[in-house]
C-alpha positions in Angstrom: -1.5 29.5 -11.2 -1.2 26.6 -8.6 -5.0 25.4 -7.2 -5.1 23.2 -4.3 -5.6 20.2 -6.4 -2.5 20.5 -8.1 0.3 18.3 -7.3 3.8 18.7 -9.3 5.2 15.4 -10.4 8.0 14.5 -12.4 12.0 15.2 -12.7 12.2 18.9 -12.5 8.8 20.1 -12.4 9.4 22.6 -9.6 12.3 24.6 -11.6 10.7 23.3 -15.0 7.0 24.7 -14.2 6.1 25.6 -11.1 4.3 28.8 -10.8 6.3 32.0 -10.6 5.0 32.6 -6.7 6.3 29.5 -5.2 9.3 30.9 -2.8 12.8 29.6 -3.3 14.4 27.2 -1.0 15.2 29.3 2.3 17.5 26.2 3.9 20.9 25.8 2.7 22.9 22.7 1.3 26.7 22.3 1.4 28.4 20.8 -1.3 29.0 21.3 -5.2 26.3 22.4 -7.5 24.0 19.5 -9.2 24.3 20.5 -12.7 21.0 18.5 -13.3 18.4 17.3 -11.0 18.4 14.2 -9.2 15.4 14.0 -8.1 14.1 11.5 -11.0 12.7 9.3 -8.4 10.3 11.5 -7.1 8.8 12.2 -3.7 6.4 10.8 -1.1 5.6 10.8 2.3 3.7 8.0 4.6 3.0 6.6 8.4 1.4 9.5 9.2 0.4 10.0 13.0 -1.5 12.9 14.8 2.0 15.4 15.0 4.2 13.3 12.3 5.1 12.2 9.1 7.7 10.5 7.0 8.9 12.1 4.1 11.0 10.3 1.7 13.2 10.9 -1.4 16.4 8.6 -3.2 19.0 10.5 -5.2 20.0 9.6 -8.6 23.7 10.0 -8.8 26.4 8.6 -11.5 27.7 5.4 -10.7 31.4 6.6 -10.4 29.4 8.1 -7.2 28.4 5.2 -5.3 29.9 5.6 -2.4 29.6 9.0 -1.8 27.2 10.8 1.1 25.1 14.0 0.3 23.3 16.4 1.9 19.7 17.4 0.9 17.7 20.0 2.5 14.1 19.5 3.2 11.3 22.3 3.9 8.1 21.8 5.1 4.9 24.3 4.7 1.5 25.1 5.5 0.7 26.5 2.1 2.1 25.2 -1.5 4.1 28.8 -2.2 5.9 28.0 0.6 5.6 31.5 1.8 4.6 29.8 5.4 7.6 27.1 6.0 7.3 26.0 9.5 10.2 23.6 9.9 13.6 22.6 7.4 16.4 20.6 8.2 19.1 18.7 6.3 19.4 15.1 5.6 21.8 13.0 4.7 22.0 10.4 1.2 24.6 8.0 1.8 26.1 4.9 -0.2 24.9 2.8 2.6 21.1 3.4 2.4 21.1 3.7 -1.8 21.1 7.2 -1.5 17.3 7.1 0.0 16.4 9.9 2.0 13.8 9.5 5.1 13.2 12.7 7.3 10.7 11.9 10.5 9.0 15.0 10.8 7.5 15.8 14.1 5.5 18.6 15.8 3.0 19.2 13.7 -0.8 20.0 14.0 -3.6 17.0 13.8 -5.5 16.9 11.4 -3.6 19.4 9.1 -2.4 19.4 5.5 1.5 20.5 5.0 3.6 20.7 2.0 7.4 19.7 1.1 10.2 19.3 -1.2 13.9 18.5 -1.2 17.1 20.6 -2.0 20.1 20.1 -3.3 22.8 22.6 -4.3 21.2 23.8 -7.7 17.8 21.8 -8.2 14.5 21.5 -6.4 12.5 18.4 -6.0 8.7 18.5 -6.8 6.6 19.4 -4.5 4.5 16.9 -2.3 1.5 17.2 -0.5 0.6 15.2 2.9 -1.4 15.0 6.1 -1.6 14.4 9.7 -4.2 12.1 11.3 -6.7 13.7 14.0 -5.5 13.6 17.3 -9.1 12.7 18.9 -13.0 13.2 17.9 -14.1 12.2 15.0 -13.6 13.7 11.8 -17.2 14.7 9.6 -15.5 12.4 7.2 -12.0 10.6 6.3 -11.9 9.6 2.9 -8.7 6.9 1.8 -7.7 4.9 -1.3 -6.8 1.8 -1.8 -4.2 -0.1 -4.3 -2.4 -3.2 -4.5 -0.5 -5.4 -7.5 1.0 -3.3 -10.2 3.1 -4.9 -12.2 4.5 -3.1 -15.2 4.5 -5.3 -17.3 0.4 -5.7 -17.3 0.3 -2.5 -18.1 0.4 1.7 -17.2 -0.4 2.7 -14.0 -3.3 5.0 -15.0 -5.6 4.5 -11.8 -2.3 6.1 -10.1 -3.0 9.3 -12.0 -6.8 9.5 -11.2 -6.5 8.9 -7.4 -3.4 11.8 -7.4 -6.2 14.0 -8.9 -8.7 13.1 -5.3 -6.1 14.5 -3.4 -7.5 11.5 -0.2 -6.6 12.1 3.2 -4.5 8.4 3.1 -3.9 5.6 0.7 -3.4 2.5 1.3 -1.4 -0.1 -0.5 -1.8 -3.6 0.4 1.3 -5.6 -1.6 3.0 -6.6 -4.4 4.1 -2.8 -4.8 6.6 -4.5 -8.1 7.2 -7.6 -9.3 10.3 -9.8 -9.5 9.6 -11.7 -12.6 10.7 -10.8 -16.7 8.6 -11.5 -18.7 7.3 -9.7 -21.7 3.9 -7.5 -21.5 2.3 -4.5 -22.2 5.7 -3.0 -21.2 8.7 -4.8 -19.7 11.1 -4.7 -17.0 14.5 -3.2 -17.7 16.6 -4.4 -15.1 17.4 -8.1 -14.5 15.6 -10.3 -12.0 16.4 -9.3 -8.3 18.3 -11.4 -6.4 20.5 -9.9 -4.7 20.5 -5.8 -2.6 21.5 -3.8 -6.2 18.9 -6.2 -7.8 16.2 -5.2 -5.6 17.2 -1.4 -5.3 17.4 -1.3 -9.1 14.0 -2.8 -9.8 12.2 0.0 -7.1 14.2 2.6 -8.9 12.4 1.5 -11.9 9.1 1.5 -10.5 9.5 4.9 -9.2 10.9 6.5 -12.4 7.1 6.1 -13.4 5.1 9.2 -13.6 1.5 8.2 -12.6 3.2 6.5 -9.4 4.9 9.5 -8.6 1.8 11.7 -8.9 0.0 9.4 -6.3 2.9 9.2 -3.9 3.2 13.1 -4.1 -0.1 13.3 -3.0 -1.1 12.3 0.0 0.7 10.2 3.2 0.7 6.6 2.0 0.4 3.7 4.2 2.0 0.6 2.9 2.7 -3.4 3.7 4.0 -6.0 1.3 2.9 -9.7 -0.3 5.1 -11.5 -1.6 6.4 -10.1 -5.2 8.1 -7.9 -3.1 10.3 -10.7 -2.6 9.7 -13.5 -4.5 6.0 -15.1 -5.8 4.1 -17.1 -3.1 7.1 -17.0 -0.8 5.6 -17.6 3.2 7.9 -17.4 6.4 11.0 -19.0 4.9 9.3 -21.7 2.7 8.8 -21.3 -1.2 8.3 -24.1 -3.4 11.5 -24.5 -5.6 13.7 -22.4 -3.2 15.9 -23.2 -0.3 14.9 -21.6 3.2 19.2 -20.5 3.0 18.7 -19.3 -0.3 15.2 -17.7 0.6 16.6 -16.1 3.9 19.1 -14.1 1.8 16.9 -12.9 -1.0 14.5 -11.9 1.6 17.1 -10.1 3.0 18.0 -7.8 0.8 14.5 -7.4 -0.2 13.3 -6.5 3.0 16.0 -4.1 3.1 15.8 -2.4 -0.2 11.9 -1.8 0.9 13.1 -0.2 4.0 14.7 2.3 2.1 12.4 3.1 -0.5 9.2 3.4 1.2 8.4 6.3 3.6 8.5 4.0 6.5 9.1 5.0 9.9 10.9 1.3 11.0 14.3 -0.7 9.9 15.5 -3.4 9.4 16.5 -5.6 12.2 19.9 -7.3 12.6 18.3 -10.7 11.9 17.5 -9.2 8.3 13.2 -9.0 9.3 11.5 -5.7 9.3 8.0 -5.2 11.1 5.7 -3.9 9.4 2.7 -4.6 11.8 1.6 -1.3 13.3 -1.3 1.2 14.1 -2.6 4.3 13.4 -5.9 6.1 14.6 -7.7 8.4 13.1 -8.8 9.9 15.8 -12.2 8.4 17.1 -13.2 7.4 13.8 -10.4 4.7 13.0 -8.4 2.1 14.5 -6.5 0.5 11.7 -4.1 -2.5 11.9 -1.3 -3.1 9.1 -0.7 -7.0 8.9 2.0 -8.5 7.8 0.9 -12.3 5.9 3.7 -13.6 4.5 7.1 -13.2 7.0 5.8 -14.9 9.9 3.8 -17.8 8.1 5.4 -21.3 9.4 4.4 -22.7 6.5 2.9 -22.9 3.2 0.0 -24.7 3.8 -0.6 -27.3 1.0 2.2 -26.1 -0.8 0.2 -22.6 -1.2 -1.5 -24.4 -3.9 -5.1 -23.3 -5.2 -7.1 -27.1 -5.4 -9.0 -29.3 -3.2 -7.5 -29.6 0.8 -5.1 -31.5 1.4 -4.8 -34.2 4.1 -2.6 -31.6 6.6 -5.4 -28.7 5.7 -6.3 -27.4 9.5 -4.1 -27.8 11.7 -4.1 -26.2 14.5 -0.9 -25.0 14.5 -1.0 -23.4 11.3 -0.4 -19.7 11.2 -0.3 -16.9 9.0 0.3 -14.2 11.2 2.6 -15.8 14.0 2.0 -15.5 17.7 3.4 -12.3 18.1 1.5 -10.2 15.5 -1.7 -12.3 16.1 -1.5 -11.2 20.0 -0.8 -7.8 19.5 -3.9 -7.8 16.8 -6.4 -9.4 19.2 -5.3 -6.7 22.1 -5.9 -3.7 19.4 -9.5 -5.1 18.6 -10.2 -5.5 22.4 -8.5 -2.2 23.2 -10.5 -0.2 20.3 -12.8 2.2 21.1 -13.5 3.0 17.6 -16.2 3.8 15.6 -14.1 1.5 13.2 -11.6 -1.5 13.5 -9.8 -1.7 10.0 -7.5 -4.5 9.2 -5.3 -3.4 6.1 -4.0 -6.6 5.1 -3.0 -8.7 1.9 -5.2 -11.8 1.6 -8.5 -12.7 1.1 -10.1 -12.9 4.4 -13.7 -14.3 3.7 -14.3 -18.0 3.2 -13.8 -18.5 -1.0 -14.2 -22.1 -0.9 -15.9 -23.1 -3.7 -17.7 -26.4 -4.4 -17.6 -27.4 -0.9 -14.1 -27.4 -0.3 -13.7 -29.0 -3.5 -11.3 -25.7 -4.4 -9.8 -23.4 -2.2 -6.9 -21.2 -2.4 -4.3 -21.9 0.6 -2.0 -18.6 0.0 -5.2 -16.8 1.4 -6.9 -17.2 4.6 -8.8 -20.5 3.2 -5.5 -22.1 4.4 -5.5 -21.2 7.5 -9.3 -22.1 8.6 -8.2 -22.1 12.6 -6.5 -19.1 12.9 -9.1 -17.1 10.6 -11.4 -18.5 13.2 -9.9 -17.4 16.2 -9.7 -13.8 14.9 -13.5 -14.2 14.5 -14.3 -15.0 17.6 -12.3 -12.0 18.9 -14.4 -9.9 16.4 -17.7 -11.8 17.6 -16.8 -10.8 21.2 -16.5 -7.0 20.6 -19.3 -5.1 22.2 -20.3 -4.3 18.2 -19.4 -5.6 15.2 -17.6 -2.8 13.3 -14.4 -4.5 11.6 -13.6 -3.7 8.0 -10.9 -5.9 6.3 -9.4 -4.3 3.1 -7.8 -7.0 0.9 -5.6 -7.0 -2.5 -4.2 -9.2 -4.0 -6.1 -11.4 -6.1 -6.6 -9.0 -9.1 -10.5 -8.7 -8.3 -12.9 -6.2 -6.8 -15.1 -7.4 -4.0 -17.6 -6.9 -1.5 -18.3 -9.2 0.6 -19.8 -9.4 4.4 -17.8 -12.3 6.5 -20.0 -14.3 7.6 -19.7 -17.1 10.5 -20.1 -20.9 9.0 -24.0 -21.9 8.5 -25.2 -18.1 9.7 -26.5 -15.3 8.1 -24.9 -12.6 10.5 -21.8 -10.3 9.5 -19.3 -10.1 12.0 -16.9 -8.1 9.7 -16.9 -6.4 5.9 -14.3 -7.2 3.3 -13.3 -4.6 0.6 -10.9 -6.3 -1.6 -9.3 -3.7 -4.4 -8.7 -4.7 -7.9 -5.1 -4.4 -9.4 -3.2 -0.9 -10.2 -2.5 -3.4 -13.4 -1.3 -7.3 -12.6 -3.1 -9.5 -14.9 -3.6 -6.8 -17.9 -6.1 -4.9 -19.4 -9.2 -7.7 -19.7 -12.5 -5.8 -20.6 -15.7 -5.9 -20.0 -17.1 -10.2 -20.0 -13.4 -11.4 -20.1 -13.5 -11.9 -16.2 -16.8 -14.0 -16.5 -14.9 -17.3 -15.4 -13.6 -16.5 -11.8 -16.8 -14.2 -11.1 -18.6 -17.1 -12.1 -16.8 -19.0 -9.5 -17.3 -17.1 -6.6 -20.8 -15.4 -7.5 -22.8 -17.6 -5.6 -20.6 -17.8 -2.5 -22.8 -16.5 1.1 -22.0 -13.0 1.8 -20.8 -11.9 -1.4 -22.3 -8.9 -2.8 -20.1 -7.8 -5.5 -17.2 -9.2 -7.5 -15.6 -7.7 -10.8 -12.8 -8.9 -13.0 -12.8 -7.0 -15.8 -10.5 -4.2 -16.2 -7.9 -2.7 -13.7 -8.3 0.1 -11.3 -8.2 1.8 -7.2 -11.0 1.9 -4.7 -12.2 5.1 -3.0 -13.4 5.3 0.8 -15.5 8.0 2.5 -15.7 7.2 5.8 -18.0 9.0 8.3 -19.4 7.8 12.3 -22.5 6.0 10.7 -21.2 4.4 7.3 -18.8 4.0 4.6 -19.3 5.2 0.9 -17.4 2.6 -1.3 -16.6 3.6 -4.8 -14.9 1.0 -7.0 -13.1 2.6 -10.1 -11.9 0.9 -13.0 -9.8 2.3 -16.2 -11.0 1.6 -19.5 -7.6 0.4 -20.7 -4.3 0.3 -19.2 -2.1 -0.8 -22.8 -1.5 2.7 -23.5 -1.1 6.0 -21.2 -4.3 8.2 -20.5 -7.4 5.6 -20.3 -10.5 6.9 -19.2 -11.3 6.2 -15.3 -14.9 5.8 -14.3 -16.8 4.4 -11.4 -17.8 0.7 -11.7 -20.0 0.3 -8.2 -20.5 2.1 -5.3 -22.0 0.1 -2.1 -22.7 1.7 1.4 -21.8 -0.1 4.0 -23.6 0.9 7.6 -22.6 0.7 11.4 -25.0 -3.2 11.4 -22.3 -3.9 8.3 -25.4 -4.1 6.5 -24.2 -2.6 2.6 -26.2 -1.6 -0.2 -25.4 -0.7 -3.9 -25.8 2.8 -4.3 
């Protein structure tokens, strides 16, 4: 029998092993039978509001079928039998989006959890789970996940499977969602290095074949932004280091575009090829979080992006991560907030890492970008209370740190920075002793870990935040043990403890 902490995953696994009191599809799909399913990819659902969600699916059809559109039926449920639908439709899979599938859902209850599949003549997608966002109050608690960097090759994506199994109101991921590159690992890449629209869309369909992903995308609304192996490693704006901005506007491109259509995103592409992926959400009273964008509206690589001492053009005033734009649509949201929480869900490493007084910094994260970091500060500083929380990835290290101002002692915001699903590879316990060693002694850190790979977990309530990081034993072969590593408590004068 099906519990509520079930979530069906895999090619099938409706038809193949769902239990026997799950209703069959009610809507009907024209067209010819499917003699096997094509639902290999999964399902998943994401930018959840307070009546609305995205649910997504791709179809995987023979090649001699390229061109052709389908239609797929979609149900949506307030139980997991589905002996409650409340709304279906059909959709349409189409040549021209890679035969993705994205149905807006709207009209639903805040604050509610809702179940769907697909439907094709003949087969059944696997069942997903998802949830709406309170409309207004404050919720006893809110409790969210948090991933970033998984590339394949490092190694399985285990910590997928054990955050599935929390069944979390949200999870966020923060970037670098695959990876471009093909080289050898733990496991390697099967299609050929993206460079084109088909390269791009076949290297997502590969990530998504994977079943701990698909268990975690099944599972809850995700909320995602990218980095840049999304694209191209330690891309910014339209600068790279061996690229040409022509060359690097077309690869981005058709990137940006095969994201678009497979993540359950609510925005497209523009005619100008970019794609916004700065927004909000609210939680009700409880949350007001901002998705930044770092690396397309950079207008420059700041020392090359380079990790080393500053160079002489370090600090310019002019220098910008976020561009004017997204930065004035940030500050707004922080001044507008009413909040318990501000949350910025963001790629880069936020807190000053400089080590060796500014002997080494790393200018792909905020360190190269000093003036506009400090602006944001100030418009944090100015709030009526200091309650920002920036959640970080990227760097293939757990942290906690509290940002503090130059030469003070006083937090005006909280950095959670997630380990890697798997980039970098299964190190072990004293492996990661050099970089922790680096940044151990820097002001208002609290917490850093190397070591092995893994998620963080989030409990949110009015007062505080529970902070859980979890790591898995080993990622070089499927079904490592996942425990918690540290768990810190961070309270409304962003003062944290280690529980």
């Amino acid at each position: 029998m099906m519990n509520r902490r079930t979530v069906l995953v895999g090619a099938g696994a409706l038809m193949a092993c769902g239990p026997s009191g799950v209703r069959p599809p009610r809507v009907q799909v024209p067209g010819a039978t499917f003699p096997s399913t094509p639902f290999s990819y999964g399902v998943a659902s994401g930018d959840p509001t307070s009546d609305a969600v995205v649910l997504w699916t791709a179809l995987e059809v023979d090649p001699t079928q390229a061109g052709e559109s389908f239609s797929v039926g979609w149900e949506v449920a307030a139980d997991e039998r589905f002996e409650r639908v409340l709304q279906s439709g059909l959709a349409s899979a189409t040549g021209e989006t890679g035969h993705t599938v994205h149905v807006d859902v709207t009209g639903l209850a805040g604050d509610g959890t809702y179940f769907y599949r697909f439907v094709v003549p003949g087969q059944v997608s696997p069942i997903g789970r998802t949830r709406t966002l309170r409309a207004s109050g404050a919720p006893s608690s809110f409790r969210f996940g948090i991933g970033s960097c998984q590339d394949l090759r490092g190694g399985y994506f285990t910590a997928h499977r054990a955050a599935a199994a929390q069944q979390f109101d949200l999870f966020f991921f923060l970037g670098d969602f695959l990876y471009e590159r093909n080289r050898m690992g733990v496991r390697a890449h099967q299609s050929a290095e993206p460079v084109d629209l088909a390269g791009y869309r076949a290297r997502h369909a590969e990530y998504r074949r994977d079943a701990d992903l698909q268990a975690n995308l099944a599972s809850c609304p995700w909320v995602v932004t990218w980095d840049d192996h999304e694209v191209v490693n330690n891309y910014g704006g339209l600068s790279h280091g061996s690229l040409s901005p022509e060359v690097l506007r077309e690869r981005r491109r058709a990137a940006y575009r095969a994201y678009a259509e497979w993540m359950p995103l609510r925005v497209r592409p523009a005619d100008d090829g970019s794609l916004q992926l700065f927004r909000g959400f609210e939680v009700g009273s409880l949350l007001s979080v901002s998705v930044l964008d770092t690396r397309q509206y950079r207008n420059r690589l700041v020392c090359g992006g380079r990790a080393g001492p500053a160079c002489a053009d370090w600090g310019a005033e002019d220098d910008s991560m976020l561009g004017q734009a997204q930065r004035e649509w940030l500050e707004a949201r922080l001044r507008a907030s009413s909040a318990s929480w501000n949350v910025l869900a963001q790629q880069v490493v936020f807190s000053d890492f400089t080590v060796g007084n500014g002997a080494f910094l790393n200018h792909d994260q905020w360190d190269g970008y000093p003036v506009e970091r400090r602006r944001l500060l100030d418009v944090m500083d100015g709030l009526s209370r200091r309650n920002t929380i920036v959640l970080t990835g990227d760097i293939h290290l757990a942290a906690l740190s509290r940002v503090l101002r130059p030469n003070t002692a006083r937090a005006t915001a909280v950095e959670i920075v997630t380990n890697s699903i798997s980039s970098g590879g299964s190190q072990g316990e004293g492996n990661g002793s050099l970089i922790e060693g680096l940044v151990g002694g820097l002001p208002g850190l609290l917490y850093a870990y190397e070591g092995r790979r893994g998620y963080t977990a989030c409990t949110v309530t009015d007062e505080a935040w529970q902070v859980d990081f979890e790591v898995v034993d080993s990622i070089d072969a499927p079904g490592g043990a996942v425990s918690t590593h540290a768990s810190f408590e961070v309270n409304r004068e962003l003062l944290a403890r280690r529980r």
